[in-house]
N, C-alpha and C positions, 0 to 999 in steps of 0.2 A: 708560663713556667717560671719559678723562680727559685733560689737557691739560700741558705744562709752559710757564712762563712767568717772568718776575723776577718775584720776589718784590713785593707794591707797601710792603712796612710792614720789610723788613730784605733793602735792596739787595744784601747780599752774598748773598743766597741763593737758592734758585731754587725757585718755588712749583709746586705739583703738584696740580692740581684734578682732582676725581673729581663729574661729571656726571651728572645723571638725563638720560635721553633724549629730546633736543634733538626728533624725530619728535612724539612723543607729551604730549597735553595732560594739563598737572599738573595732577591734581585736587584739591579738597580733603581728602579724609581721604587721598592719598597724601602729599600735601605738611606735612599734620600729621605722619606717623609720620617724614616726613627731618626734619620741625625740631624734633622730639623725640630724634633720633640727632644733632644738629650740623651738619645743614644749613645753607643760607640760600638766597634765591631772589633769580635776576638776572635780569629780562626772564620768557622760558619756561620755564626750568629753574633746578632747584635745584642747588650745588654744595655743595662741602664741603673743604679741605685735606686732603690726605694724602702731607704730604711725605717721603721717605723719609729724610732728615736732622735735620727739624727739627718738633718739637710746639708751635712755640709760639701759634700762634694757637688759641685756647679758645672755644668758643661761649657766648656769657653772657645769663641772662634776670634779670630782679627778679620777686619776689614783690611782685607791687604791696600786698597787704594789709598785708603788713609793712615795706615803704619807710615812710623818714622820715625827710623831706630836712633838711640842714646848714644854717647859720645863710647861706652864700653861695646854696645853690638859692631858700631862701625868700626872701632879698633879688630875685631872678632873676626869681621868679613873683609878688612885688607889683610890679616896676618894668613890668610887661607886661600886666597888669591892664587898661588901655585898650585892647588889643586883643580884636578878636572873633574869635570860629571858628565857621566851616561848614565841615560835613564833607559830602563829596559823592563819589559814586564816580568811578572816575579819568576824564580828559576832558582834549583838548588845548586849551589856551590860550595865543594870546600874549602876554600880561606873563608866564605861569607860563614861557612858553619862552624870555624873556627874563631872566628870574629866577637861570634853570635855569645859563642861558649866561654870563651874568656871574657866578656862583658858581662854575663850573667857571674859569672863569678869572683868577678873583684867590684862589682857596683851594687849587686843581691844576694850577697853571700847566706842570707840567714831566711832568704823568703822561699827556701825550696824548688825557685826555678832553676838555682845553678845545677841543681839535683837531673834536673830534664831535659836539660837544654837540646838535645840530639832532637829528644821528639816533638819539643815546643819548635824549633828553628824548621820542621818538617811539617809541622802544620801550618805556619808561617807562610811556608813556599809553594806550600798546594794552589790547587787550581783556584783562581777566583776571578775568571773571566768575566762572570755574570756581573760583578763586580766594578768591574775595570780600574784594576789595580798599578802601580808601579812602583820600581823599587830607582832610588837615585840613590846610585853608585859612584862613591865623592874616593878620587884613586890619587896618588901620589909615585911615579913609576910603575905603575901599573899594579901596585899597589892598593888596595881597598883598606883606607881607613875609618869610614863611615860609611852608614847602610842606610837607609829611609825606606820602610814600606809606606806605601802614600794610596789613598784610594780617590778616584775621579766620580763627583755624581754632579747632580745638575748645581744642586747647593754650594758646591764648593770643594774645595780639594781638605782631607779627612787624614789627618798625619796618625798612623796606626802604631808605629814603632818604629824608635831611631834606636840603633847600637853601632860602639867605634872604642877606637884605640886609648884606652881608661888613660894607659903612661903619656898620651900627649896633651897633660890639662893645659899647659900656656895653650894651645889653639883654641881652646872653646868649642869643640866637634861637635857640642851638642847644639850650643847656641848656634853655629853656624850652620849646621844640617834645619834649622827653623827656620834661619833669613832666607835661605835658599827655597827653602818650601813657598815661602811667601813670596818668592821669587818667580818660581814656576809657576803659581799660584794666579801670579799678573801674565806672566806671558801667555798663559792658556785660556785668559780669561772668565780664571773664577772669582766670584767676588768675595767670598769667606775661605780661610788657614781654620780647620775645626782642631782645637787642639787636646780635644780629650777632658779629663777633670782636673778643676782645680779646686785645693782644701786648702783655706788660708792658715789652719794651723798644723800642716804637715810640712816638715822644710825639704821634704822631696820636692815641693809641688810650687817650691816658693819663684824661681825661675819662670816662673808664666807668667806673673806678677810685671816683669819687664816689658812685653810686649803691649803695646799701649799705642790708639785704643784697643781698650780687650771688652766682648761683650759677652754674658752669663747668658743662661737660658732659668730664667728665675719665674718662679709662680705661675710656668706656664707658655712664657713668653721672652723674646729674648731683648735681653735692656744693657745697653752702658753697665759698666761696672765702674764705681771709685776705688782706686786701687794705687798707691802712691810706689813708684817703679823705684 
């Protein structure tokens, strides 16, 4: 199944998503072998790009054994130090759907999901046992400033979507919600952080760029990326 739509990371172009079958529950060891081809998963399904014009979005994961973050991640991950994490499997809440809503609309104001957020943050929190999903919940007095949907498969831990508190940019919530992943990432013992797509000429996208080593799933196969952080 596959879909065409604008492009969301290079306007001028027109995206062409290829589908697992929206009918049928994604299992875990299926959903391993697509995020080991360059998958990602949205809700029930996994997709992937496959535009007939354009290659630029790359599937990218770290080698968590071998990250080791830059003199800014580790500024990043002392200034957040006071916050705590529980990880719990996915569940709707609302501060996290308020969370969800106010992120979507001061960070996506123009891509239509601020438009949805109720019912996007709801398919979000649906069931995906089959999956084995979790959600790391980064609190501050019990407080929730960050969110992490994360999913567990044999390949490696699959960061699905992070959203947090846009007004506290000195923490870096975003950057830190990724060490952390890569953190959990080691203590679970997985050996790949799957970090989704990256577009080297979208400056949404350019923050993955830091994480090094980072490796592409290119021509097939997944290789090293040159990539100067």
């Amino acid at each position: 199944m596959s879909t065409l739509q604008t492009c969301p990371y290079l306007p001028e172009q027109e995206e062409l998503l290829v589908l697992s079958d929206p009918r049928a529950v994604l299992e875990r060891g299926e959903y391993d072998q697509l995020l080991q081809n360059g998958f990602r998963r949205n809700g029930p399904v996994a997709y992937r790009p496959m535009c007939p014009q354009c290659d630029a979005c790359i599937s990218v994961r770290i080698p968590v054994d071998q990250f080791q973050p830059d003199r800014g991640q580790k500024r990043t991950w002392a200034r957040n130090q006071d916050l705590s994490l529980r990880v719990a499997r996915p569940y709707r809440n609302a501060q996290h759907a308020r969370l969800f809503a106010d992120y979507q609309r001061l960070r996506h104001p123009d891509g239509g999901m601020d438009q949805e957020a109720e019912r996007l943050y709801a398919e979000m929190m649906a069931d995906t046992s089959a999956v084995d999903s979790r959600l790391l919940i980064f609190e501050k007095d019990d407080e929730p400033l960050a969110v992490a949907l994360v999913d567990q498969v044999d390949c490696g831990l699959s960061a699905v979507y992070t959203f947090y508190r846009t007004d506290l940019a000195k923490r870096g919530l975003g950057i830190f919600a990724i060490l952390s992943q890569i953190e959990w990432a080691r203590s679970q013992g997985f050996p790949y952080l799957y970090l989704g797509y990256w577009v080297a000429e979208s400056p949404k996208m350019d923050y993955k760029r830091r994480f090094s080593p980072l490796e592409g799933f290119v021509a097939g196969a997944w290789r090293p990326l040159s990539i100067h952080r």
